[in-house]
VOBA-1610 file (N, C-alpha, C; in pm, whole numbers, padded with zeros to 5 digits, always signed):
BEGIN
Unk-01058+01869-04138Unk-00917+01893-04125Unk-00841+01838-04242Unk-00752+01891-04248Unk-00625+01818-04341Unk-00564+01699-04317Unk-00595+01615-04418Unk-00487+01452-04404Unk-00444+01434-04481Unk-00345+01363-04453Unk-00194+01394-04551Unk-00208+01255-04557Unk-00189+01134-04628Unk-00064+00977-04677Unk+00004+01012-04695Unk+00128+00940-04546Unk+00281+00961-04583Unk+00305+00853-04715Unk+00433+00877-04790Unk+00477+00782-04841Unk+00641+00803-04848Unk+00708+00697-04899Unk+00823+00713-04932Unk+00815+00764-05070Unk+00757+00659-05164Unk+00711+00715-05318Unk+00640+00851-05309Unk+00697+00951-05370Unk+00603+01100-05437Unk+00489+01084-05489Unk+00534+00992-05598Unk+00376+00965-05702Unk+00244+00933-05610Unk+00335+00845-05488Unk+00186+00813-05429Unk+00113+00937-05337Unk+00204+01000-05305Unk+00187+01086-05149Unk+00075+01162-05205Unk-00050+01170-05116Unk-00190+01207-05128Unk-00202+01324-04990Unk-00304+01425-05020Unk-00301+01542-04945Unk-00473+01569-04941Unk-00558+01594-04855Unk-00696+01592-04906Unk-00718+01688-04772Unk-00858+01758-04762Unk-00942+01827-04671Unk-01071+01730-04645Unk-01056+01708-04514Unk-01236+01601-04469Unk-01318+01688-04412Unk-01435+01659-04361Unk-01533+01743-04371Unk-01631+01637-04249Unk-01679+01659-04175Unk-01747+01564-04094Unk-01691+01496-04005Unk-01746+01362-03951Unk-01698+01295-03866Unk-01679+01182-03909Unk-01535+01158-03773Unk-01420+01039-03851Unk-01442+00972-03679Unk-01501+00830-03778Unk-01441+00694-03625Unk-01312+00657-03610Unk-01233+00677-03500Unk-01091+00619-03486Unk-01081+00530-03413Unk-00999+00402-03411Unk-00977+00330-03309Unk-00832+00297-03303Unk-00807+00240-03223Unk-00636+00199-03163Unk-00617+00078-03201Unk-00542+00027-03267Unk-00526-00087-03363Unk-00394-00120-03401Unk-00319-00260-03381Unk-00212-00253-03370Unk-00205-00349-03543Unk-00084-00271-03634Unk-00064-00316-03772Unk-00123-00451-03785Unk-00165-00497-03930Unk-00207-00627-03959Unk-00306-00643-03868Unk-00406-00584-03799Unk-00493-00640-03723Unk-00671-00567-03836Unk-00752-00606-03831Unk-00839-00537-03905Unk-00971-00530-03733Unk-01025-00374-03809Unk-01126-00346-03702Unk-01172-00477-03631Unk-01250-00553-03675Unk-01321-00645-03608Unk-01261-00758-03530Unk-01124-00750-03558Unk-01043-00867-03461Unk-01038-00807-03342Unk-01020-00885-03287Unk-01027-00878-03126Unk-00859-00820-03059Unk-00833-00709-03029Unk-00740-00646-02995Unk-00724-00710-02862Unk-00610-00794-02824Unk-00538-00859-02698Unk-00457-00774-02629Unk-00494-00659-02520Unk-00400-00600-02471Unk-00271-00697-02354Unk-00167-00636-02338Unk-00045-00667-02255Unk-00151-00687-02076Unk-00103-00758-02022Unk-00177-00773-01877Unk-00068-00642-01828Unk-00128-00572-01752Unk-00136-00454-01659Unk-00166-00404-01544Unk-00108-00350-01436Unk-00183-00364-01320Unk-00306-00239-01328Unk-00397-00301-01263Unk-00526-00239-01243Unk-00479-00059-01223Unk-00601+00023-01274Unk-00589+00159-01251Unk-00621+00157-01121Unk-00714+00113-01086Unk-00766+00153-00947Unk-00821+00044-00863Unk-00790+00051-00738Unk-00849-00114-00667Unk-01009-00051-00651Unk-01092-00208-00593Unk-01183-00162-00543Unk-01254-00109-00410Unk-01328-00029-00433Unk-01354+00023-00272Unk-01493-00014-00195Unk-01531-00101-00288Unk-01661-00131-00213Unk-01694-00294-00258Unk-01738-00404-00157Unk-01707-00481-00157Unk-01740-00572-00279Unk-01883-00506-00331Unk-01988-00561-00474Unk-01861-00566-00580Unk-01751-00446-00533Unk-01667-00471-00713Unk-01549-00557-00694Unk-01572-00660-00611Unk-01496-00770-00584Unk-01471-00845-00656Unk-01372-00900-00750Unk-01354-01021-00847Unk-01365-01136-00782Unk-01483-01207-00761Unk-01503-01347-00723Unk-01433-01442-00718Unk-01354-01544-00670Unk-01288-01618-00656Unk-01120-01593-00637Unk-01076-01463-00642Unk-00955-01400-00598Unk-00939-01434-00431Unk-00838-01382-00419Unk-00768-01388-00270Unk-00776-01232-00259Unk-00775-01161-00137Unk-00830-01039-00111Unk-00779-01036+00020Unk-00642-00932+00089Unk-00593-00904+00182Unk-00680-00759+00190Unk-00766-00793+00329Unk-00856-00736+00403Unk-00784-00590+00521Unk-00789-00515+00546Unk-00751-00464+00591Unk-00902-00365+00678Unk-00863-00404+00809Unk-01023-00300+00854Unk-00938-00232+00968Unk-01008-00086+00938Unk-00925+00051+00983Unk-01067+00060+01115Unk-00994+00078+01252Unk-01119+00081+01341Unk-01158+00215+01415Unk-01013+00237+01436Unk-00971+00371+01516Unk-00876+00431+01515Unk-00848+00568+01548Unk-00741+00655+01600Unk-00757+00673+01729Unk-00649+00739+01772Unk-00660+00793+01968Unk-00547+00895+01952Unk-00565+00992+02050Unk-00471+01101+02078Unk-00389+01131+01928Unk-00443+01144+01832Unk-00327+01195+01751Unk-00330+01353+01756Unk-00189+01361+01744Unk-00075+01488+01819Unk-00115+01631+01704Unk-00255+01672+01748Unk-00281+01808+01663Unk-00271+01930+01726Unk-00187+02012+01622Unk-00165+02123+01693Unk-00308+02235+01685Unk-00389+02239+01583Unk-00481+02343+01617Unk-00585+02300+01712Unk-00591+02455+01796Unk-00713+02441+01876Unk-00826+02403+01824Unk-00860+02466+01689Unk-01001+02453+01663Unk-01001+02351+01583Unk-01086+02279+01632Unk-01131+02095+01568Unk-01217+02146+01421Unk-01231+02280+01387Unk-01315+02281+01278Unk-01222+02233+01160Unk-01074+02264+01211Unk-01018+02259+01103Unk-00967+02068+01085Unk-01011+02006+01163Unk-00957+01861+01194Unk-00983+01791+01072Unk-00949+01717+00980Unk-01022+01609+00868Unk-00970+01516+00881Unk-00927+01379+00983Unk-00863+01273+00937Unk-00920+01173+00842Unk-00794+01132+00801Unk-00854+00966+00718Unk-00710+00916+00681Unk-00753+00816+00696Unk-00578+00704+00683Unk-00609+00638+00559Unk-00450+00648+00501Unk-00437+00638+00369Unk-00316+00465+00419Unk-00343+00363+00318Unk-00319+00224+00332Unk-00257+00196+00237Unk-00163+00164+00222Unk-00056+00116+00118Unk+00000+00003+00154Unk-00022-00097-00001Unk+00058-00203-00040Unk+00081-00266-00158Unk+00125-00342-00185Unk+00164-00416-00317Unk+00150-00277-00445Unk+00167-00160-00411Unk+00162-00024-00477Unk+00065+00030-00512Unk-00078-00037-00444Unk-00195+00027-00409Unk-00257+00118-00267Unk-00298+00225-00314Unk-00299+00314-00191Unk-00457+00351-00225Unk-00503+00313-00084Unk-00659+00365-00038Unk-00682+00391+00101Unk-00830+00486+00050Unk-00815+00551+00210Unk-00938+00551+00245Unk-00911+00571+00375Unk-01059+00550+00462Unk-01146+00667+00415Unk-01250+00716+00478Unk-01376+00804+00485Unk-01281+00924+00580Unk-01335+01063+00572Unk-01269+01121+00674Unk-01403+01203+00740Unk-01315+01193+00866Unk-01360+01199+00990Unk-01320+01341+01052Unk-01422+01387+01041Unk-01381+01579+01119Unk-01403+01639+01243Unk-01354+01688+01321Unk-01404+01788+01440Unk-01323+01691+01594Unk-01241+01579+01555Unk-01222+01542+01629Unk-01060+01477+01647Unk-00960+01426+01736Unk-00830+01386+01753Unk-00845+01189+01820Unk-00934+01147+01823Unk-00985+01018+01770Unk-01080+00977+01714Unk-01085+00959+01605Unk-01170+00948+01517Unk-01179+00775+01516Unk-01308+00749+01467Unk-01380+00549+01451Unk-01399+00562+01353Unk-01351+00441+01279Unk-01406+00452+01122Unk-01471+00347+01071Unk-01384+00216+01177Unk-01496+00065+01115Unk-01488+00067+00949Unk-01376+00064+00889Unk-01415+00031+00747Unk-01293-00042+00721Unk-01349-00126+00604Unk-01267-00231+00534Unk-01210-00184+00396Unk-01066-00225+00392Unk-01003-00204+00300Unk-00933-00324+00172Unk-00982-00325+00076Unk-00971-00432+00003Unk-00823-00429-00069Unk-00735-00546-00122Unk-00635-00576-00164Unk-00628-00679-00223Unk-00644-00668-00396Unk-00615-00824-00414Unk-00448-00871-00437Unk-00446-01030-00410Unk-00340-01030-00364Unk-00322-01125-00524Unk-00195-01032-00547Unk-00103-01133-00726Unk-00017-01196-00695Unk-00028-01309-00744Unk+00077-01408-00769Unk+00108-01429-00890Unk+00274-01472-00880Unk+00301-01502-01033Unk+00267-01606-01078Unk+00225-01720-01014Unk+00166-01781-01039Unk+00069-01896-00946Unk-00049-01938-00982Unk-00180-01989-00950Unk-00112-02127-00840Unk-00006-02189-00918Unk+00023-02305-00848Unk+00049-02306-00735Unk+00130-02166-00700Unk+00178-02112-00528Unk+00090-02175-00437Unk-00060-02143-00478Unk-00152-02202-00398Unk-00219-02323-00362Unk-00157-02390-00423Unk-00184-02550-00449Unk-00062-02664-00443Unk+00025-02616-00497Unk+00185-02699-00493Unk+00226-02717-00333Unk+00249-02811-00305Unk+00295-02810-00137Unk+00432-02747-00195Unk+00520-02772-00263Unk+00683-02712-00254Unk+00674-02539-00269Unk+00575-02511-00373Unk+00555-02321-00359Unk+00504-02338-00240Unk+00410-02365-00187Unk+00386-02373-00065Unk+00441-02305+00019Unk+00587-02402+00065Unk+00601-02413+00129Unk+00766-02310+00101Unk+00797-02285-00030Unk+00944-02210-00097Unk+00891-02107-00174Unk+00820-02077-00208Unk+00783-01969-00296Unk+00662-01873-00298Unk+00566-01933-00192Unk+00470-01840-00134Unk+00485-01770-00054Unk+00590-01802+00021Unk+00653-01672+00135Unk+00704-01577+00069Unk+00788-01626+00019Unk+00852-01517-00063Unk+00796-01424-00134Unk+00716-01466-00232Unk+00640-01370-00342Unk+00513-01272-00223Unk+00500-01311-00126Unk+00409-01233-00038Unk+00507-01123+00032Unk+00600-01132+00056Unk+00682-01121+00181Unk+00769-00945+00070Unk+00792-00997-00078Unk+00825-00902-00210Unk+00766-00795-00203Unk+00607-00812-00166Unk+00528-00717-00211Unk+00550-00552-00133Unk+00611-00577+00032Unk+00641-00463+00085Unk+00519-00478+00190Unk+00581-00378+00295Unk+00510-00387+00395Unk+00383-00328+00392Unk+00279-00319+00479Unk+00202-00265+00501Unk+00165-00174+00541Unk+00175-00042+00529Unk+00205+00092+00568Unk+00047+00146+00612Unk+00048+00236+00728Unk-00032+00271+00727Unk-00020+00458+00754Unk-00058+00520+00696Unk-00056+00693+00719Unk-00163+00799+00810Unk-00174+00837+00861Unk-00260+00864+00942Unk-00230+01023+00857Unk-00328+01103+00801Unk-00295+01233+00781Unk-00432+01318+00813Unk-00422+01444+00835Unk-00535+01540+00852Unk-00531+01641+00763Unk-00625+01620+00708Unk-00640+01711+00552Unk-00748+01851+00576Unk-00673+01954+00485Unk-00751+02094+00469Unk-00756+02117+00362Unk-00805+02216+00352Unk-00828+02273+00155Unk-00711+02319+00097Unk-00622+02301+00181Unk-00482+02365+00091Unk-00406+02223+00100Unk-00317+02176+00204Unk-00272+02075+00206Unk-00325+01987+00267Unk-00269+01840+00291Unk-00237+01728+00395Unk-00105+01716+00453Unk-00103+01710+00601Unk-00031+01683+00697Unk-00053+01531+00740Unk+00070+01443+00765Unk+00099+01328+00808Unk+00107+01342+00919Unk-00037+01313+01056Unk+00046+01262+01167Unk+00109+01155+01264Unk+00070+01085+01133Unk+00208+00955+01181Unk+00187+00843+01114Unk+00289+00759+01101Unk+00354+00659+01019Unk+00377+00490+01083Unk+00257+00375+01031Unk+00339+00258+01068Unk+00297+00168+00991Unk+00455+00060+00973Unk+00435-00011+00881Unk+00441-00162+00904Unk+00368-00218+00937Unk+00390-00364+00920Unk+00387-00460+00814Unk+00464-00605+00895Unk+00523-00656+00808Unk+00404-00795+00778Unk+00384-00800+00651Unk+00310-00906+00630Unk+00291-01046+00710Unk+00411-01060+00741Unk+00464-01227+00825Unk+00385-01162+00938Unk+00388-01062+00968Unk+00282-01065+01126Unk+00194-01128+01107Unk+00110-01122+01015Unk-00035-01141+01013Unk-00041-01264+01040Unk+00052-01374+00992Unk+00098-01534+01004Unk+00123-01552+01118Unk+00225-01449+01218Unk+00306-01499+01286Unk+00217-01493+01428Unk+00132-01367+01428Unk+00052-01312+01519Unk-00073-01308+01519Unk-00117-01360+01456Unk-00280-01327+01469Unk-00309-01499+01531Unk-00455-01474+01495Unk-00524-01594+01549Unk-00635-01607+01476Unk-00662-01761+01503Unk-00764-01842+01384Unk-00908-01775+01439Unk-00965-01699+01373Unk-01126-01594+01402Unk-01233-01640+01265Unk-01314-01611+01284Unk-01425-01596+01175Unk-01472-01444+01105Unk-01428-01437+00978Unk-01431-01334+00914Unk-01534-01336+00776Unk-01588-01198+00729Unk-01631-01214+00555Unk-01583-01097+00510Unk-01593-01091+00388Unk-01585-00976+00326Unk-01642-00874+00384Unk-01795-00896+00364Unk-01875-00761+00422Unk-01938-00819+00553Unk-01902-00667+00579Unk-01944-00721+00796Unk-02093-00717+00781Unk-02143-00813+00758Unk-02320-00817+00817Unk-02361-00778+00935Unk-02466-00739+00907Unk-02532-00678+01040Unk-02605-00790+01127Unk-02651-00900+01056Unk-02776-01000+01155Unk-02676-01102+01118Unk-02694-01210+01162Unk-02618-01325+01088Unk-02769-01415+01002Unk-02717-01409+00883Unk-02843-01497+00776Unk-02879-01580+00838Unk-02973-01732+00720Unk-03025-01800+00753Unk-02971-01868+00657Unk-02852-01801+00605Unk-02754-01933+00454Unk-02693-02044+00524Unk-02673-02110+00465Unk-02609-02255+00527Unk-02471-02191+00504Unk-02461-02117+00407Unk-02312-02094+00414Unk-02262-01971+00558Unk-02349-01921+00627Unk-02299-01811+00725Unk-02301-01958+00824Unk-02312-02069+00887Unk-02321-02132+00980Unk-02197-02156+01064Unk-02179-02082+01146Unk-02071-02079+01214Unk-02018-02211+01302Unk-02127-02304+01284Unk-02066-02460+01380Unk-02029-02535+01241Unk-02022-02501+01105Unk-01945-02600+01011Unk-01791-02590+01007Unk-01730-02457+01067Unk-01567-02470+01072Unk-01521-02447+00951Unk-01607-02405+00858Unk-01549-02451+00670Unk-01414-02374+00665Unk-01327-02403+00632Unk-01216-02374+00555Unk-01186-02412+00394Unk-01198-02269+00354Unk-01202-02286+00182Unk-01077-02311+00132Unk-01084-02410+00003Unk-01055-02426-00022Unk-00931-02366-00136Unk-00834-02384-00138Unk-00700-02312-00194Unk-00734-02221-00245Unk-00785-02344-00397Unk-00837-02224-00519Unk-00969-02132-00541Unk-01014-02109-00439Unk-01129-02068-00416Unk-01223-02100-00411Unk-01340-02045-00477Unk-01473-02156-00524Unk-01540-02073-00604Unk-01647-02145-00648Unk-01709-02126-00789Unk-01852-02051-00723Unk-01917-01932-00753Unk-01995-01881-00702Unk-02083-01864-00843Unk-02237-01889-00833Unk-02306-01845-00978Unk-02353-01698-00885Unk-02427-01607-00971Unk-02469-01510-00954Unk-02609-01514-00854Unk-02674-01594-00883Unk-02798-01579-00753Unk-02704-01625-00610Unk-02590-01623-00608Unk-02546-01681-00427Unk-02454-01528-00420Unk-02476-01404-00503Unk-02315-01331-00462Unk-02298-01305-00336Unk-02479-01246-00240Unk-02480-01207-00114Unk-02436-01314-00022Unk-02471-01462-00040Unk-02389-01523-00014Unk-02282-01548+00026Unk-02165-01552-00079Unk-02044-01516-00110Unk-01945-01401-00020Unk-02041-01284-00029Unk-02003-01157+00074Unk-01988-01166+00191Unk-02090-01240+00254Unk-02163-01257+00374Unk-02087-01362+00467Unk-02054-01467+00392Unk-01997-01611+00402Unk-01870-01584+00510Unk-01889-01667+00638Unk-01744-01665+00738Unk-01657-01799+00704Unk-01539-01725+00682Unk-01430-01799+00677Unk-01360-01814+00793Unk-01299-01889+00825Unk-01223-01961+00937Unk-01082-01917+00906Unk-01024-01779+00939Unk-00894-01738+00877Unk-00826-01683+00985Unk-00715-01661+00959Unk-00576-01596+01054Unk-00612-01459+01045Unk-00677-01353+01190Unk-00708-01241+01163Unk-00587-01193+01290Unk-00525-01103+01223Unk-00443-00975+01337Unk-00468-00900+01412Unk-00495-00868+01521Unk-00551-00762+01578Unk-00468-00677+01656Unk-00414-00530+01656Unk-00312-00538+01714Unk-00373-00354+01718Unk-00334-00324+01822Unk-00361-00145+01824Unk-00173-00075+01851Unk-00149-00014+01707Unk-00009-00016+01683Unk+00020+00135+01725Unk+00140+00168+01807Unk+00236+00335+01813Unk+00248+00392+01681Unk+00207+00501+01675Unk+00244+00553+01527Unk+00371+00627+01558Unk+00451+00631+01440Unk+00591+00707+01485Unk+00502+00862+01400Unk+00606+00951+01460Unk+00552+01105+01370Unk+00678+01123+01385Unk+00638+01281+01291Unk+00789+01330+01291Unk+00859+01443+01414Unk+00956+01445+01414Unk+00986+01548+01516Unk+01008+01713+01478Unk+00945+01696+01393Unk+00975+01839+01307Unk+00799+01875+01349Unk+00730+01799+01317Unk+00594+01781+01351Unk+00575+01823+01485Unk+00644+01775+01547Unk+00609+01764+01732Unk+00669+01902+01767Unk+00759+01922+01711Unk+00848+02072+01779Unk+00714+02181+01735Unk+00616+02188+01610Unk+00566+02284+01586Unk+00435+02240+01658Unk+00423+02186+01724Unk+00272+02183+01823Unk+00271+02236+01928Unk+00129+02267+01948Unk+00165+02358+02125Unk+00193+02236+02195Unk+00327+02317+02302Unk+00370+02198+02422Unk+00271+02194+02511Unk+00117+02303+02529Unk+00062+02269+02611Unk-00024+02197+02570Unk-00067+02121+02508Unk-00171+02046+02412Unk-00134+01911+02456Unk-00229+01837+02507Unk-00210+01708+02596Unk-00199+01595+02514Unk-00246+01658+02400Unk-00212+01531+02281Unk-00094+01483+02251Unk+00032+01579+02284Unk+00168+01560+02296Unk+00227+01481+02350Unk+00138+01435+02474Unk+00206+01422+02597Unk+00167+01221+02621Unk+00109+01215+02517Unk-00001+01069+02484Unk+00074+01036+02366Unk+00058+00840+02394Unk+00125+00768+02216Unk-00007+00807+02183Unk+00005+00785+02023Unk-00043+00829+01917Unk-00103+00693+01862Unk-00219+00612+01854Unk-00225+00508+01834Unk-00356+00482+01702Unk-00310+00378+01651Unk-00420+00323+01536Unk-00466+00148+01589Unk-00622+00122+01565Unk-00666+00031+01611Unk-00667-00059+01462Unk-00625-00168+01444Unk-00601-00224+01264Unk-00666-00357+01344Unk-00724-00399+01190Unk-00772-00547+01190Unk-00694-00609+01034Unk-00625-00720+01042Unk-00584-00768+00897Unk-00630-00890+00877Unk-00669-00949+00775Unk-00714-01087+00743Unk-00675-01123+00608Unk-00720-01260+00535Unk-00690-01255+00393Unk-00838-01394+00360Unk-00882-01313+00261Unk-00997-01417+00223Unk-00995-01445+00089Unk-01040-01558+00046Unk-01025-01652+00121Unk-00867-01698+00185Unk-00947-01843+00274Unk-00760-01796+00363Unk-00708-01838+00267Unk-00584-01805+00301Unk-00435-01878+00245Unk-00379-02036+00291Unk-00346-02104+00225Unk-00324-02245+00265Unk-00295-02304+00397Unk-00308-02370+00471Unk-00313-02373+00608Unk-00137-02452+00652Unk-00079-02435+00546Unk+00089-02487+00574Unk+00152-02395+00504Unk+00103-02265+00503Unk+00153-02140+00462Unk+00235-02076+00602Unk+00390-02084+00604Unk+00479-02049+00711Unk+00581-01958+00690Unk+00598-01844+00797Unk+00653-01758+00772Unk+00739-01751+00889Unk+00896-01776+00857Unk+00959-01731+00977Unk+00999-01649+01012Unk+01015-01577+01159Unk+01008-01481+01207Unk+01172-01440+01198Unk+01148-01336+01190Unk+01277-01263+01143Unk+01312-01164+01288Unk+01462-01194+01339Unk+01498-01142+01443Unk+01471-01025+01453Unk+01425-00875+01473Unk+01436-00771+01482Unk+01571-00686+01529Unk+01583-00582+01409Unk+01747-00560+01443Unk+01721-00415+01458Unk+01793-00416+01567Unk+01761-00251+01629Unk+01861-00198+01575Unk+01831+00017+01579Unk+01904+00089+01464Unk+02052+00062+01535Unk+02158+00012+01468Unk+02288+00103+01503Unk+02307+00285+01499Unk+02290+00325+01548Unk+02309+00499+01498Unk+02448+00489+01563Unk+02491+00476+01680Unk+02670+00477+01675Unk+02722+00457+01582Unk+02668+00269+01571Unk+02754+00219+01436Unk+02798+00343+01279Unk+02640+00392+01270Unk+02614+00476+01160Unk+02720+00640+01173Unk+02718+00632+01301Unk+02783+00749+01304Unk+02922+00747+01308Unk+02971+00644+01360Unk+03108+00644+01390Unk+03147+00577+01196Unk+03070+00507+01134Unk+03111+00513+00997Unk+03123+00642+00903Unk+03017+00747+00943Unk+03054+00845+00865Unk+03133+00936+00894Unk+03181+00937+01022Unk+03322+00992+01049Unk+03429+00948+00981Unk+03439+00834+00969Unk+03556+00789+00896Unk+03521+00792+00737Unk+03413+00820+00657Unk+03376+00854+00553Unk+03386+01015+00529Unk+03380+01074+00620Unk+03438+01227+00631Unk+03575+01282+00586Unk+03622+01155+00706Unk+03778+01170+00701Unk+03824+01125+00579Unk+03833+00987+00520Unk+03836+00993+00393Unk+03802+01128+00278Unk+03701+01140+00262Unk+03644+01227+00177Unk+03700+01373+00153Unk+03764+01400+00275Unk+03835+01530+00297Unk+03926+01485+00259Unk+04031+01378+00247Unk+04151+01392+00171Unk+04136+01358+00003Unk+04027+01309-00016Unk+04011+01283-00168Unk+04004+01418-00218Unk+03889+01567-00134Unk+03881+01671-00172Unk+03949+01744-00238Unk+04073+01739-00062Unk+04176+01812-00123Unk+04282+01760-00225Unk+04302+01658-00293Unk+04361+01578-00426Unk+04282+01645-00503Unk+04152+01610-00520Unk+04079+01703-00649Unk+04054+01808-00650Unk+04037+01911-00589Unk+04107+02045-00582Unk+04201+02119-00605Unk+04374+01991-00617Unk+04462+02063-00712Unk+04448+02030-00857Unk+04377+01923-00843Unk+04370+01930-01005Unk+04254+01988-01079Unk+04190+02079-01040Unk+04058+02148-01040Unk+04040+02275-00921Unk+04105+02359-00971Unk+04115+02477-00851Unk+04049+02509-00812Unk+03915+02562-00923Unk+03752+02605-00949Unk+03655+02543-00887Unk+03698+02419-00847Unk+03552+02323-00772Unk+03505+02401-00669Unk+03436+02338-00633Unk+03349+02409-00505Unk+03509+02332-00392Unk+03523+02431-00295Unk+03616+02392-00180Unk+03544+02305-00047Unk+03405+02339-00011Unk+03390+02291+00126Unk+03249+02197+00071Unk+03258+02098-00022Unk+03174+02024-00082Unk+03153+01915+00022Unk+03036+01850+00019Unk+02981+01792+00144Unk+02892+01691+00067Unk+02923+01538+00116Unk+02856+01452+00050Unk+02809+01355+00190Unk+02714+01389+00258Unk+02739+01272+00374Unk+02657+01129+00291Unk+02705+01051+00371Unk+02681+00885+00410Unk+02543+00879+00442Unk+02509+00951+00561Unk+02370+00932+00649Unk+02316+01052+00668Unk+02188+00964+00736Unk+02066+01142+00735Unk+01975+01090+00892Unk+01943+01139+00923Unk+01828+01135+01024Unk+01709+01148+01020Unk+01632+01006+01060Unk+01526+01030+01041Unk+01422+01137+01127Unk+01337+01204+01077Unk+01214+01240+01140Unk+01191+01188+01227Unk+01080+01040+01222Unk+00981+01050+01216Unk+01061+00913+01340Unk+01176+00856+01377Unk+01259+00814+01480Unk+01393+00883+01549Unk+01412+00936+01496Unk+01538+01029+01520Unk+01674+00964+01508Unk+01678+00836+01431Unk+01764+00750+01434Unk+01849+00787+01310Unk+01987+00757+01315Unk+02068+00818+01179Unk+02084+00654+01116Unk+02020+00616+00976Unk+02036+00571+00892Unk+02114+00574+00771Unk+02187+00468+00692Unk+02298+00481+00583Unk+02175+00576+00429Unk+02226+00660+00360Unk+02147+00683+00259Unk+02069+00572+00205Unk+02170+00454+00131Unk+02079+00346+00081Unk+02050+00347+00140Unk+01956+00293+00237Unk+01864+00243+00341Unk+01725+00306+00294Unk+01757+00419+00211Unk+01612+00529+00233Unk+01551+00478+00022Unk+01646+00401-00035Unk+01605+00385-00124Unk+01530+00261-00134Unk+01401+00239-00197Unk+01292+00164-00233Unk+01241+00137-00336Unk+01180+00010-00349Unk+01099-00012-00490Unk+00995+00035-00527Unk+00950+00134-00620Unk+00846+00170-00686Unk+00779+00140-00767Unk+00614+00075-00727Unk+00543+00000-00797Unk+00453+00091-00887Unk+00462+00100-01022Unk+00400+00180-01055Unk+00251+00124-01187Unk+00149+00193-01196Unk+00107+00324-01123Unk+00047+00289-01001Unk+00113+00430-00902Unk+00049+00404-00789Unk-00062+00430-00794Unk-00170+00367-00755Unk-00311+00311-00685Unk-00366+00458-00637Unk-00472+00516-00624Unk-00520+00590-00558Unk-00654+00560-00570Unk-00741+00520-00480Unk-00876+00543-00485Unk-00951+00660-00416Unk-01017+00700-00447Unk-01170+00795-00363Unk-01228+00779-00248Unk-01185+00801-00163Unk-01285+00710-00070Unk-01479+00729-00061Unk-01509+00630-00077Unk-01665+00582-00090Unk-01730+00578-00188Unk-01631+00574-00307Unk-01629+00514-00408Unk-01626+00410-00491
//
């Protein structure tokens, strides 16, 4: 191909034809090939999905997907059924295995999350502790879970729930957990379930002949167990047959949550009142945002004859997937990007 040297100087500017093959690399000015190029820290392309590609000594919010029940499908024929639940957090999204021919599907699989902090001390400082580890956990966004049934053309969502991290604190209970669910229990000193071990903050130091070890190993941690209502949408529900008994049944997901190793054992999260929707409130505000709005209209309409006349800006919208009328902001969120997608069984 043709390569050109730009220059500012003429005299210098060079023009040539190459012939063969050219090594390129990405190299930032003043750096020469053999130095060691320091990229910017970045969040990961992709989490991991299987437990071996675990970064050792991290913290890892566990997530194990067990079951579905009655979810609300409208086709008769189960050939067309594919579920698998898709898991979102800290702006990583992974999904289970899918499961076909059926409207409860078992899946028994674990979903990995490592968990970032801005910084290491959170876990060790009694004052982050106890002021700044809630918080930076609590940032990351809830825990969403999607239940969808996939075909060769699209995916359909049939239903939506999201919990809130502080559950896992607020509600669970002290269980014995590992990474990977073993089938027998070993003969490691580290699987011994009468030592009680609780690991330590910063983790621990694993060499390579202990990794199965490591995997295998029960921790003494705060696990959730909770079989949650999925909300769906009502746009969803109107297009299903009403005679289909799946309708007529909650819609439920069986979740397990944990975090390994645990999290500090004076790690406290207070519970936050639950505030049910106003939709009056919401509604009787955008009436009077109506009313307003219609007299601003007609002001800018004489001074602009041409505008559109019956222009419509509401306040609120209704949800789907509760039927509850919410303020617009309300529907806006933080976007962690890039979002996460893994393969499942990958």
């Amino acid at each position: 191909g043709i390569i050109k040297k730009l220059t500012l100087d003429k005299t210098k500017f060079k023009q040539g034809e190459i012939v063969g093959n050219i090594k390129c690399f990405v190299n930032s000015y003043g750096i020469d090939e053999g130095d060691s190029n320091i990229q910017r820290p970045v969040q990961p392309l992709s989490d991991a999905t299987l437990v071996n590609q675990l970064i050792l000594n991290d913290h890892y919010l566990v997530i194990r997907i067990i079951k579905c029940e009655n979810l609300p499908i409208s086709s008769i024929d189960l050939n067309n059924v594919n579920i698998n639940v898709w898991v979102k957090w800290d702006g990583i999204v992974n999904k289970t295995n899918t499961v076909s021919k059926t409207t409860s599907p078992f899946f028994y699989q674990n979903l990995y999350y490592p968990i970032r902090l801005v910084d290491k001390k959170e876990l060790t400082n009694e004052n982050l502790i106890r002021n700044i580890l809630p918080v930076d956990l609590i940032s990351k966004g809830e825990i969403c879970f999607e239940v969808h049934n996939n075909n060769e053309i699209y995916s359909t969502i049939l239903g939506i729930f999201e919990l809130p991290f502080s559950d896992i604190f607020n509600y669970g209970t002290y269980d014995y957990r590992s990474l990977a669910q073993e089938s027998a229990k070993s003969s490691s000193m580290y699987n011994d379930y009468k030592d009680n071990y609780e690991a330590i903050s910063g983790g621990m130091n694993v060499s390579s002949d202990n990794y199965d070890d490591y995997y295998v190993r029960q921790y003494k941690t705060i696990v959730y167990k909770n079989t949650l209502e999925l909300m769906y949408s009502k746009v969803h529900l109107k297009s299903l047959n009403k005679e289909n008994i799946q309708t007529k049944r909650e819609s439920t997901i069986s979740v397990e949550a944990f975090v390994i190793p645990p999290l500090p054992s004076d790690l406290i999260f207070l519970k936050e009142n639950r505030v049910q929707n106003s939709s009056a409130v919401y509604k009787s505000m955008s009436k009077r945002w109506e009313k307003d709005f219609g007299k601003f209209n007609d002001t800018y309409l004489q001074w602009f004859p041409k505008a559109i006349k019956d222009r419509s800006f509401p306040c609120v919208s209704r949800n789907d997937f509760d039927n509850n009328l919410y303020p617009l902001c309300s529907f806006i969120t933080s976007i962690n990007l890039p979002s996460q997608v893994s393969t499942p069984g990958i």
